[in-house]
N, C-alpha and C positions, 0 to 999 in steps of 0.2 A: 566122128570128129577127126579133124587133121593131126597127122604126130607133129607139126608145128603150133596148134590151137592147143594140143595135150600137153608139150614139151613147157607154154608159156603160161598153162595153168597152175600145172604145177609146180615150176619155178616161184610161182606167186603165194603160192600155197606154203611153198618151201622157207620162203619169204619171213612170211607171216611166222609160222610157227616159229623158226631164229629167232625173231625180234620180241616175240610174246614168250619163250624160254628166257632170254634174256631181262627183261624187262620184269618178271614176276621172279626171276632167281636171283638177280641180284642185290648185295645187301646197299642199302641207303640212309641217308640218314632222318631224311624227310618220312620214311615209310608209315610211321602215326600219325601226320597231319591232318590226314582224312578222319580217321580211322578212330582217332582219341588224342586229341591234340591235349591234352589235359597229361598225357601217360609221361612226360621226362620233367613236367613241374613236380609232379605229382613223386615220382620215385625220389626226387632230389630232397624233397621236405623230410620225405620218410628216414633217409639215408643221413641226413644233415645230422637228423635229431636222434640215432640211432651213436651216431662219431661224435657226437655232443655228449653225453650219458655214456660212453667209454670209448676213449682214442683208437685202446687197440682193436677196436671193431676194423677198423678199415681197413689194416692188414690183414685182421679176416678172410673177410667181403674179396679182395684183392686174391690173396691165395686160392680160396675158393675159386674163382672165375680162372687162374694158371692151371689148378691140377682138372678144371674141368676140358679148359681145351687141351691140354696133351692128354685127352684119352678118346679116341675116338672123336674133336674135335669138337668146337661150343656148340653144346645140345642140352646144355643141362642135364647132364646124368648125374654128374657128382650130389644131385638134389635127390634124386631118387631114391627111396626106402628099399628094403630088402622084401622080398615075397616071395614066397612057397614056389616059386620058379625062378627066380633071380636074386645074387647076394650085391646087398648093396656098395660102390664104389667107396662108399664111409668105413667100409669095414678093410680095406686096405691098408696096405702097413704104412703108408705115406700119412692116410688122414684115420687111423683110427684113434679116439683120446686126443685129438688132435684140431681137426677138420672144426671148423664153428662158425655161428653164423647164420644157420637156418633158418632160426626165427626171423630173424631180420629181411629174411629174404620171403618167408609166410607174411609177414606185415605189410610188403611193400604189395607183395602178389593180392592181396584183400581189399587195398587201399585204392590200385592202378586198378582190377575190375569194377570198383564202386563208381571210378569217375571215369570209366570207358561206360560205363552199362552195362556194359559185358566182360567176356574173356575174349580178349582180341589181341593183349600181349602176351607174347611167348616169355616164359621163367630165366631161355636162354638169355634174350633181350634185356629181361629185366637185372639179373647179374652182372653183363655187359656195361649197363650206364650203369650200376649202382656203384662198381669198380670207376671208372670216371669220378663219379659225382664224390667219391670216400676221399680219393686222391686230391680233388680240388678243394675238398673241405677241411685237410691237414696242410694248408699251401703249396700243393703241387701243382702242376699243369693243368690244362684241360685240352679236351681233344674232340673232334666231331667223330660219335660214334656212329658206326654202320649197322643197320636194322635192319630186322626183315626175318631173325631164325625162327627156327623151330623147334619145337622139341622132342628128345628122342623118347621112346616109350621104352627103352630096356636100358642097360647099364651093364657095366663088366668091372667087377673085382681083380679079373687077373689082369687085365689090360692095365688096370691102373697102379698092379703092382708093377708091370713090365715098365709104363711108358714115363712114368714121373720119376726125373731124376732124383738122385741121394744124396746127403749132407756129406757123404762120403767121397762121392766122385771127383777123380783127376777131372785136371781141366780137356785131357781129351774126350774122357766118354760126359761132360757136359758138352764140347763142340759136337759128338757126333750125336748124342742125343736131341741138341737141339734142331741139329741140321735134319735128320727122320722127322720133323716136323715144320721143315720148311724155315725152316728159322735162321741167320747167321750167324757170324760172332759177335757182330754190332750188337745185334739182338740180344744176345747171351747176356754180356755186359750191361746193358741198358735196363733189362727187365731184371738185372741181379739186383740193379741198385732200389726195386722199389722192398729188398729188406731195407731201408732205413728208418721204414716204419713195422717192421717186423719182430716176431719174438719166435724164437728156439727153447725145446723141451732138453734139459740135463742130458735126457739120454739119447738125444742126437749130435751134441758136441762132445761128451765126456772125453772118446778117445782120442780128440784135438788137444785137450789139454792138456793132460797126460803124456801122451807117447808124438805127438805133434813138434818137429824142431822150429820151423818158422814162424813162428809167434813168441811174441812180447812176455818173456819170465813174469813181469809183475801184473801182465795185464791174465798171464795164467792162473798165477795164483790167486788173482782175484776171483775167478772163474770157480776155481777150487771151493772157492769158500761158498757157495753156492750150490755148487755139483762134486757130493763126494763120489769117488772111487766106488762107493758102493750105496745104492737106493738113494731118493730124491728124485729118482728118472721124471718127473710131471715139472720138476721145478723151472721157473720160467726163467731168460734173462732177453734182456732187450739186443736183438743184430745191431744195430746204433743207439749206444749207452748212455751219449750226451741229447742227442735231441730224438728220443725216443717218438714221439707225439708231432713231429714233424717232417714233412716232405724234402727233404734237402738232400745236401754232398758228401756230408760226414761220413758216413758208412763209405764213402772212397779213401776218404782221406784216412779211416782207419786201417782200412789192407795196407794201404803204404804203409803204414806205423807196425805192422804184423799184429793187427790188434781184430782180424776177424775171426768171429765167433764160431762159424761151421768153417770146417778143411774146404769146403765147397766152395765156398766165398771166398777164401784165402790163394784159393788155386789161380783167381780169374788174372793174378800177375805173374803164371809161370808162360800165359804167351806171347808173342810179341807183339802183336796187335791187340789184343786184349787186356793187356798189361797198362800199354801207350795209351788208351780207353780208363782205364780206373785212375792215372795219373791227371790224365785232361777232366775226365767229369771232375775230379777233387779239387778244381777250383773255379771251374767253368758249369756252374749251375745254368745257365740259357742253352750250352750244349744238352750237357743231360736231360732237360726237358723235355727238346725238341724231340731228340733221337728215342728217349723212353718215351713220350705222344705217339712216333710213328710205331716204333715197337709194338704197342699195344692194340694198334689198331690193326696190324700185321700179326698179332695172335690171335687177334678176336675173329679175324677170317680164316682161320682152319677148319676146313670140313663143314659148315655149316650145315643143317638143314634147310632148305630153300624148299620154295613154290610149293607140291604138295607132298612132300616127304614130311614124315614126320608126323607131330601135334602140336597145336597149345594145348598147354595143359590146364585144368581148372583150379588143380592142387600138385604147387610144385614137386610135393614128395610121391608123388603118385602118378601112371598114366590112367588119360580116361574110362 
């Protein structure tokens, strides 16, 4: 064979495999059409009637799918049980006593094989749109999610103690925490705001209340009455106090007011650009929409599992 006939076989060859990496790795939103067009009706009924039967599911659902992708990126690990060779991501200090939701996400995983036939969506997938479909179902946005992950067969406790930020953090080590994962400040801001439908444990605001200067005296000592100085740590309070059970601004409008509930959330007005961000979304609901849509859809592509890395899983909490 000629190294001209060789050079443009290969070329051809080299072609092909580009375009067939490409083409099988990247995430889409069409990627069940074929496959189980039945699989985002089908998650959306599960998911409705799950934020129907209790609001704060979908803050959940929501958190769930955040502390999955900052840990080694959306693979569904944070589903993963613990076994005699791996301790589970649940058991981290972020989501232990904490982290909820799993049922919900076993329901929909039963429900989406029954009307595929099979196992043919990924757990990661199914998290992805159930986080969509929770946020449209308390009047927030919707947004075309991207398809196609996989799932990881292992999980890491320390990773997720290391990667998921704290109620604690200055607004720098949430910019540079966010940014190790690709993220901006936009980002930051945008994905803060989906606590509006979120709730905090006593014992991860106690020392905001207490020893915290920039916040609202009366709105502290409300707090107080709630979360003493000492035990009650599980006791719940709502990150947006007035429209708990809804997708909206308020949670901006409350940093303004020095009225947010973790040090974390209160930080996102010591920067300047992220400041000018919590000012603008607290009255510009079509902004914050927008910007938390792309947000989301810009976390939900971290690290994926693509083409044949990875698994479906048959049972979220477990690999095959």
């Amino acid at each position: 064979m000629s190294s001209k006939k060789y050079f443009s076989m290969f070329f051809h060859v080299l072609v092909f495999a580009t375009l067939a990496t490409t083409t099988f790795s990247a995430l889409t939103p069409n990627y069940y059409d074929y496959t189980c067009p039945n699989a985002l009706s089908t998650i959306k009924s599960v998911v409705k009637a799950a934020v129907q039967k209790e609001n704060r599911m979908g803050a959940s659902l929501l958190r769930l799918h955040f502390h999955d992708c900052f840990v080694n990126g959306c693979d569904g690990s944070i589903l993963l049980d613990s076994t005699s060779s791996m301790e589970s991501e649940k058991n981290a200090n972020p989501n232990i006593n904490s982290a909820r939701g799993f049922e919900v996400i076993d329901k929909i995983k039963q429900a989406v094989d029954e009307a595929c036939g099979k196992s043919v969506v990924s757990c990661a997938d199914i998290l992805t749109i159930a986080v969509r479909d929770s946020v449209v179902a308390l009047g927030g946005p919707s947004w075309k999610v991207k398809l196609g992950r996989r799932d990881s067969r292992t999980a890491s406790r320390a990773d997720a103690d290391k990667d998921i930020p704290g109620p604690s953090f200055s607004h720098a080590q949430l910019l540079k925490n966010f940014e190790n994962h690709g993220l901006n400040e936009k980002d930051l801001v945008a994905l803060s705001g989906a606590h509006t439908i979120g709730f905090s444990r006593c014992l991860l605001f106690r020392d905001r209340i207490y020893n915290d200067n920039n916040i609202d005296s009366s709105f502290a000592k409300e707090l107080q009455n709630i979360c003493p100085r000492n035990g009650g740590d599980s006791n719940l309070t709502p990150l947006d106090r007035v429209t708990r059970a809804k997708f909206d601004v308020l949670y901006f409008a409350d940093l303004i007011e020095k009225k947010g509930v973790l040090h974390s959330d209160q930080e996102l007005l010591n920067g300047g650009y992220s400041g000018a961000l919590v000012r603008k979304y607290s009255y510009d609901t079509r902004a914050f929409y927008k910007d938390f849509a792309k947000s989301m859809i810009k976390m939900g592509n971290i690290k994926p599992l693509v083409g044949n890395q990875g698994e479906v899983r048959y049972n979220c909490r477990k690999a095959n």
